[in-house]
NUMARGU-267189 format. One record per residue: residue in three letters; residue number from 0; y, z, x of N, C-alpha, C, CB in turn; chain. Coordinates in nm, 4 decimals. Each point is the difference from the previous one (the first is absolute). Glycine has a CB too. Layout:
N
res, n, n_c2, n_c3, n_c1, ca_c2, ca_c3, ca_c1, c_c2, c_c3, c_c1, cb_c2, cb_c3, cb_c1, chain
ala, NUM, Y, Z, X, Y, Z, X, Y, Z, X, Y, Z, X, A
...
This chain:
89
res, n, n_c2, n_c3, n_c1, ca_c2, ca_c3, ca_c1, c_c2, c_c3, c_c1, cb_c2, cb_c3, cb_c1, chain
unk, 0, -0.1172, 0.0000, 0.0850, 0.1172, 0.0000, -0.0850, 0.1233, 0.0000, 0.0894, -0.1234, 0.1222, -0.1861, A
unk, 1, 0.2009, -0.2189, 0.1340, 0.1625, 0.0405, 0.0745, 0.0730, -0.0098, -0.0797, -0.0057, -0.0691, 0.1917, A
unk, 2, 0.1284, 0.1332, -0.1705, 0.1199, 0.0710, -0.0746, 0.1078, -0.0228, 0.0692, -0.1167, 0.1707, -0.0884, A
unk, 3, 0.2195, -0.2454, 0.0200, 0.1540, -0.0318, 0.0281, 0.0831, 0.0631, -0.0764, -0.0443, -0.1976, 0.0617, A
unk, 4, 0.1356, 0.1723, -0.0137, 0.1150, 0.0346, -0.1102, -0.0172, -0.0926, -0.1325, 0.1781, 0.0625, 0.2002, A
unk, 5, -0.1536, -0.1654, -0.1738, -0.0212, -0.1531, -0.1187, -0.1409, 0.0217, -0.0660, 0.1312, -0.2097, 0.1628, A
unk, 6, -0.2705, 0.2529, -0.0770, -0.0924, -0.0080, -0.1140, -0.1418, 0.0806, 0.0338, 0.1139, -0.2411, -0.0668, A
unk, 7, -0.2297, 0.2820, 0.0175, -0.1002, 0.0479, 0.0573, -0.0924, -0.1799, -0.0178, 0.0305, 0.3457, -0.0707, A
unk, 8, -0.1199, -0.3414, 0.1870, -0.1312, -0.0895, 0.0009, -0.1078, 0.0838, 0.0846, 0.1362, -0.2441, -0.0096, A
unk, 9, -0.1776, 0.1614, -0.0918, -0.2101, 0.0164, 0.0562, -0.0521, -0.1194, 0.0523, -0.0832, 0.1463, -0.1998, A
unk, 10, -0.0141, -0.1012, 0.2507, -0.0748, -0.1469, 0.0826, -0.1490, 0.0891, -0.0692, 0.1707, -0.1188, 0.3198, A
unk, 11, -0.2750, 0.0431, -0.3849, -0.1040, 0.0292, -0.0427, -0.1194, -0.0956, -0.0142, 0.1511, 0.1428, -0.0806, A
unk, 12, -0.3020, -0.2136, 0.1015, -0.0568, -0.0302, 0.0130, -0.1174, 0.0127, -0.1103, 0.1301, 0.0088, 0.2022, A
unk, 13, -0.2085, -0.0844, -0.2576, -0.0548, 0.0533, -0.1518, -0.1202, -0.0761, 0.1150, 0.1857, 0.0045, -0.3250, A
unk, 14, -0.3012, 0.1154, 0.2556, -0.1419, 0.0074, 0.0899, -0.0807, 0.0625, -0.0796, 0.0800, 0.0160, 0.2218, A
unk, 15, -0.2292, -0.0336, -0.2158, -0.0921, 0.0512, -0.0717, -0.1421, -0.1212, -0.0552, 0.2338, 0.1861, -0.0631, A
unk, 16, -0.3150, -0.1882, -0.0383, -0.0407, -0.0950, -0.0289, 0.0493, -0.1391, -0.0144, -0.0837, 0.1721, -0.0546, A
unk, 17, 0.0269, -0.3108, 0.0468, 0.0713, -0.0627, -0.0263, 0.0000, -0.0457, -0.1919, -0.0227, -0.0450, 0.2997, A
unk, 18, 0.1577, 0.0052, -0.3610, 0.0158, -0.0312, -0.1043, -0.0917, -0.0406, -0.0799, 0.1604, -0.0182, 0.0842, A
unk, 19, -0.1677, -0.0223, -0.1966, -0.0672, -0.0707, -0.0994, 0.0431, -0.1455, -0.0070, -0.0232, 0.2118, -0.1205, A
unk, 20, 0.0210, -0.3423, 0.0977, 0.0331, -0.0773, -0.0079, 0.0965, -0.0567, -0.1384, -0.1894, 0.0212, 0.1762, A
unk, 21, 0.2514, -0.0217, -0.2263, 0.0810, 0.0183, -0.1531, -0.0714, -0.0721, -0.0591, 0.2267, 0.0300, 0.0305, A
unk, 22, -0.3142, -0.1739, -0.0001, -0.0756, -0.1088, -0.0946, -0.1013, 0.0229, -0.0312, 0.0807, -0.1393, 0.0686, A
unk, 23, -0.2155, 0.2112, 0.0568, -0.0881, 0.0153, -0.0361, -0.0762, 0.1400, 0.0058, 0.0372, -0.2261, 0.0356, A
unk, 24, 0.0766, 0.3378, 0.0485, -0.0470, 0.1139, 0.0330, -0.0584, 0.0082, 0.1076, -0.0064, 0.0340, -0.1835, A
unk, 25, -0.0677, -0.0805, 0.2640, -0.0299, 0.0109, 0.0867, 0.0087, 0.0480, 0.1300, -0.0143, -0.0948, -0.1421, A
unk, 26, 0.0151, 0.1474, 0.2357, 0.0897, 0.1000, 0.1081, 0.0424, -0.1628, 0.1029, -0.1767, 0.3348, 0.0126, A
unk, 27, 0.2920, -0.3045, 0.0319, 0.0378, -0.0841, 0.0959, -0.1136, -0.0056, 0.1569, 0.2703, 0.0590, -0.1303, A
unk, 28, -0.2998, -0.1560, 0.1838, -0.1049, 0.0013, 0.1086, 0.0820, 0.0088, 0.0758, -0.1809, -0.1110, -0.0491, A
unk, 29, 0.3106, 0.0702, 0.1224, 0.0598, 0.0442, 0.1245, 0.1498, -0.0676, -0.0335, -0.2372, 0.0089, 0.1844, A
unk, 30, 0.2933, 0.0236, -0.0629, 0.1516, 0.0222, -0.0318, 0.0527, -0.1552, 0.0474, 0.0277, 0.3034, 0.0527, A
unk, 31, 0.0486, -0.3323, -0.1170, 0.0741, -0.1229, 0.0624, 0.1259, 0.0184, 0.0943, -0.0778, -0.1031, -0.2079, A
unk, 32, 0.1687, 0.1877, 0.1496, 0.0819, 0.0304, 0.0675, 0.0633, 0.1433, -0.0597, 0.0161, -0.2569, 0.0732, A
unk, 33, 0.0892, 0.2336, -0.0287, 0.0739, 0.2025, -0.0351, 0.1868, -0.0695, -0.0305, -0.1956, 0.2471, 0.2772, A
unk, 34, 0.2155, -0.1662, -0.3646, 0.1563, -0.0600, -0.0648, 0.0569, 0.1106, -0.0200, -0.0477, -0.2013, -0.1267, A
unk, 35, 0.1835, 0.2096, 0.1759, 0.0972, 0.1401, -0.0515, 0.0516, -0.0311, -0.1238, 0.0862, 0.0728, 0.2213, A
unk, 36, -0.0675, 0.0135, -0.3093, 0.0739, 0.0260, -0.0881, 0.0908, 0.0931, 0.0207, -0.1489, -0.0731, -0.1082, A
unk, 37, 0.2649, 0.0216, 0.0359, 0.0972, 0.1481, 0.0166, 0.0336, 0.0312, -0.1809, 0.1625, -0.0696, 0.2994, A
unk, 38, -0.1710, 0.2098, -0.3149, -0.0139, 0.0140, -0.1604, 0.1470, 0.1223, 0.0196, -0.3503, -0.0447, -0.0995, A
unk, 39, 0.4379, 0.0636, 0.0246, 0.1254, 0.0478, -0.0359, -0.0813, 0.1395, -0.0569, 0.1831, -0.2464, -0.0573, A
unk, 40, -0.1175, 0.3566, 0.0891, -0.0191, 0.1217, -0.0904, 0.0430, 0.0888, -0.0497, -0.0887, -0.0395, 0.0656, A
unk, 41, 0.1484, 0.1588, -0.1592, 0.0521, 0.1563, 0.0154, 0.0653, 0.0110, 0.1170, -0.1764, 0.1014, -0.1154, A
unk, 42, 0.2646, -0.0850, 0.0919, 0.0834, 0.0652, 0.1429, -0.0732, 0.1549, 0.0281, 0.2785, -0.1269, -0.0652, A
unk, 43, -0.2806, 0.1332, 0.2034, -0.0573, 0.0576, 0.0447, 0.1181, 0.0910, 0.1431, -0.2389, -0.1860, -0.1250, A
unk, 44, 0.3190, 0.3714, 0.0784, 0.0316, -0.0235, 0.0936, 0.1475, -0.0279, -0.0288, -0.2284, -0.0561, 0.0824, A
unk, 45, 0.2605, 0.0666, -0.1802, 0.0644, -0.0871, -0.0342, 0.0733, -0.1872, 0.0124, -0.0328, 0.2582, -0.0056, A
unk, 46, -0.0949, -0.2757, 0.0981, 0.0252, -0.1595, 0.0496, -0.1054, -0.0889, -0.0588, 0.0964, 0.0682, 0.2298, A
unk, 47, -0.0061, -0.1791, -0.2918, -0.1317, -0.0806, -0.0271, -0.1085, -0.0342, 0.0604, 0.1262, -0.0567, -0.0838, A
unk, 48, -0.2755, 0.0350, 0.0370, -0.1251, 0.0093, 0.0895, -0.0376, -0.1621, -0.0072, -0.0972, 0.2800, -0.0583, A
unk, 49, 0.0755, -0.3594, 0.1787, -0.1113, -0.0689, 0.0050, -0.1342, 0.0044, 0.0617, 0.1684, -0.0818, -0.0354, A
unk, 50, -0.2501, 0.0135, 0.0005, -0.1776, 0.0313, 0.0210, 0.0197, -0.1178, 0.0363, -0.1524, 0.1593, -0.1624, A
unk, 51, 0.0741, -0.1640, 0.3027, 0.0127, -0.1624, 0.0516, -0.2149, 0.0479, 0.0443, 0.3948, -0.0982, 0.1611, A
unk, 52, -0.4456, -0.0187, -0.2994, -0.1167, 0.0671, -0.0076, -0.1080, -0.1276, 0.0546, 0.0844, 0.1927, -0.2176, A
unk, 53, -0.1844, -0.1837, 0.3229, -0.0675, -0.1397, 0.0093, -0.1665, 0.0392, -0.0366, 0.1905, -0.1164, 0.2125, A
unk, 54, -0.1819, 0.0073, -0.2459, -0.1175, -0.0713, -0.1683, -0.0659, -0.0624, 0.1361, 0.1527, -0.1022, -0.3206, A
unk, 55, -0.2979, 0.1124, 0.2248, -0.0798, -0.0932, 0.0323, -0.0123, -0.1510, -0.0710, -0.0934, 0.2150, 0.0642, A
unk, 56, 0.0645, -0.2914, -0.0179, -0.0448, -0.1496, -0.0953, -0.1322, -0.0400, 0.0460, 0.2406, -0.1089, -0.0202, A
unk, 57, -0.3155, 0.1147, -0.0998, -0.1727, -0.0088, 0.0696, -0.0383, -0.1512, -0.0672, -0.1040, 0.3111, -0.0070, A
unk, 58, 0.0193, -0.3948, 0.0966, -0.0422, -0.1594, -0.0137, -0.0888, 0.0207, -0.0946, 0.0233, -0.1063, 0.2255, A
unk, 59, -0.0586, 0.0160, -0.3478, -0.1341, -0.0551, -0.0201, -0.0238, -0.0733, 0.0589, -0.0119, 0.0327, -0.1518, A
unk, 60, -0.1314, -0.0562, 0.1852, -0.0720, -0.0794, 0.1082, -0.0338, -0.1443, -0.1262, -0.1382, 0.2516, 0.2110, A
unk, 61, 0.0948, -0.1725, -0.3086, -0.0590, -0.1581, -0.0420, 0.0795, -0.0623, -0.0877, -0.2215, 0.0558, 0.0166, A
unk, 62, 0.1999, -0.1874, -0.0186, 0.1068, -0.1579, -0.0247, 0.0259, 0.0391, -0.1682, -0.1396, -0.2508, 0.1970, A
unk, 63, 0.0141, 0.2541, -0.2677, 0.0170, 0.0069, -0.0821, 0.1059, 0.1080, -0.1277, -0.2001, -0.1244, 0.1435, A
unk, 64, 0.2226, 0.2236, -0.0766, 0.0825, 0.1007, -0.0174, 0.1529, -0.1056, -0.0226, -0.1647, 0.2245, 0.1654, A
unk, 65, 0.2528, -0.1780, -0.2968, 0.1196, -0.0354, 0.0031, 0.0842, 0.0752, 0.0544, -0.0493, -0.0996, -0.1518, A
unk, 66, 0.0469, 0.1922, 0.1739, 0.0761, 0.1047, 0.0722, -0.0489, 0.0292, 0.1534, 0.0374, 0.1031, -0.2381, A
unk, 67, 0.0113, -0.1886, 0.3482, -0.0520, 0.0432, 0.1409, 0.0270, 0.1170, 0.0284, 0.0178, -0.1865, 0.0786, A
unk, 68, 0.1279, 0.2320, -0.0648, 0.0501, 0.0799, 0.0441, -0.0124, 0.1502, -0.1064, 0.1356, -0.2139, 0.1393, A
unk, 69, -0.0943, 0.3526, -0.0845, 0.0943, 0.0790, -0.1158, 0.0359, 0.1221, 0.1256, -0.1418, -0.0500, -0.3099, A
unk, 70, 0.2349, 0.0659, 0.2466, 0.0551, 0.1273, 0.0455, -0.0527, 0.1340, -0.0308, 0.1709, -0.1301, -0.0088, A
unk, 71, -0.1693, 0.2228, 0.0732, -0.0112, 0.1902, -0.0774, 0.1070, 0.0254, -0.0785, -0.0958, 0.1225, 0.1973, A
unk, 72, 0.0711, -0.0474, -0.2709, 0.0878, 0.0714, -0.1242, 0.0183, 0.1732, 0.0922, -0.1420, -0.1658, -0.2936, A
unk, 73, 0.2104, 0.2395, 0.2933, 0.0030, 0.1110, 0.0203, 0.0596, 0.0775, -0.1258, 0.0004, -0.0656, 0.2424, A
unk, 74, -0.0720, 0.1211, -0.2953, -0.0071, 0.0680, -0.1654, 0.1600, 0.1424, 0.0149, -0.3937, -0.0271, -0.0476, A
unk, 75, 0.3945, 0.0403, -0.0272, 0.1333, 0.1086, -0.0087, 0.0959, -0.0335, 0.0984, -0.1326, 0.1946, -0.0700, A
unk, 76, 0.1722, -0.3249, 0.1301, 0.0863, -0.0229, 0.0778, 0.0652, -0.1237, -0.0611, -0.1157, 0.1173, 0.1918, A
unk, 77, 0.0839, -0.1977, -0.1562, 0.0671, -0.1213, -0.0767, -0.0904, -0.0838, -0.0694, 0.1659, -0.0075, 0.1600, A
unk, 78, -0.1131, -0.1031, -0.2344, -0.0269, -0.1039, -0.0869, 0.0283, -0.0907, 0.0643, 0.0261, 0.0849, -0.1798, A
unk, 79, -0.1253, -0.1749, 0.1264, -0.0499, -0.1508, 0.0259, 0.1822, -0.1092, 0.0028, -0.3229, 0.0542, -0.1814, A
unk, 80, 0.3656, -0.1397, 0.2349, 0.0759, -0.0541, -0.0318, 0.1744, 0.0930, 0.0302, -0.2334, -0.1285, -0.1607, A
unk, 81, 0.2251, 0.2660, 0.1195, 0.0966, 0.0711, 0.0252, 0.0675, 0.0513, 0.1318, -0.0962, 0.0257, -0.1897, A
unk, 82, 0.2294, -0.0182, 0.2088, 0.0399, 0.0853, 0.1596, 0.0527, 0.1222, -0.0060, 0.0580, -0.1901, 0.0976, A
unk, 83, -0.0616, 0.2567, -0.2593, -0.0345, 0.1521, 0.0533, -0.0948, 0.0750, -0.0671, 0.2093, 0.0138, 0.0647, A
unk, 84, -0.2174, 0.1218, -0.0525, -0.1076, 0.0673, -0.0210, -0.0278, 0.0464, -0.1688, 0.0423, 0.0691, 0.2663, A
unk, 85, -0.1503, -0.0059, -0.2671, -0.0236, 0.0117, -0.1536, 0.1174, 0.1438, -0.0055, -0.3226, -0.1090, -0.0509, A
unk, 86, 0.4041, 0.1671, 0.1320, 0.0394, 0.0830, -0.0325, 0.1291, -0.0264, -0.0137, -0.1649, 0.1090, 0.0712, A
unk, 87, 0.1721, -0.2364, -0.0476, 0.1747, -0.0248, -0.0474, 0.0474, -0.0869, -0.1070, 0.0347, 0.0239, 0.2196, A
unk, 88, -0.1730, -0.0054, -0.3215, -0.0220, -0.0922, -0.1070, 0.0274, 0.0975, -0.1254, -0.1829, -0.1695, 0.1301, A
């Protein structure tokens, strides 16, 4: 965590099993790559907070799949599509 005058940030990393696949459920077989997100939050501190958070993106291997790619979801933190948190909703 660091803390300015102007704002608090986090640097955080989401780890653990890998995901479900959103189309077919399935667990992701390995990672393609890793992507930051930065999600807006509660001031914290009284300074506004960002979460500069990096995701996994795991491959499907096979052709037939319409969805190659997907990202992780990290639950009680943010939403799909959104740049801040469920707590500033």
């Amino acid at each position: 965590m660091h803390v300015t005058e102007e704002r608090a940030a986090v640097e955080a990393s989401s780890c653990g099993r890998p995901p479900a696949c959103p189309d077919c459920g399935c667990p992701g077989p390995r990672v393609h790559s890793r992507n930051v997100r930065r999600v807006t939050e509660r001031p914290v501190l009284g300074r506004p907070l960002v979460i500069s958070l990096k995701v996994r993106r795991f491959f499907r291997e096979r052709a037939s799949y319409r969805r190659r790619t997907f990202a992780e979801q990290v639950l009680d933190l943010g939403e799909r599509y959104r740049c801040h948190g469920v707590g500033l909703r």
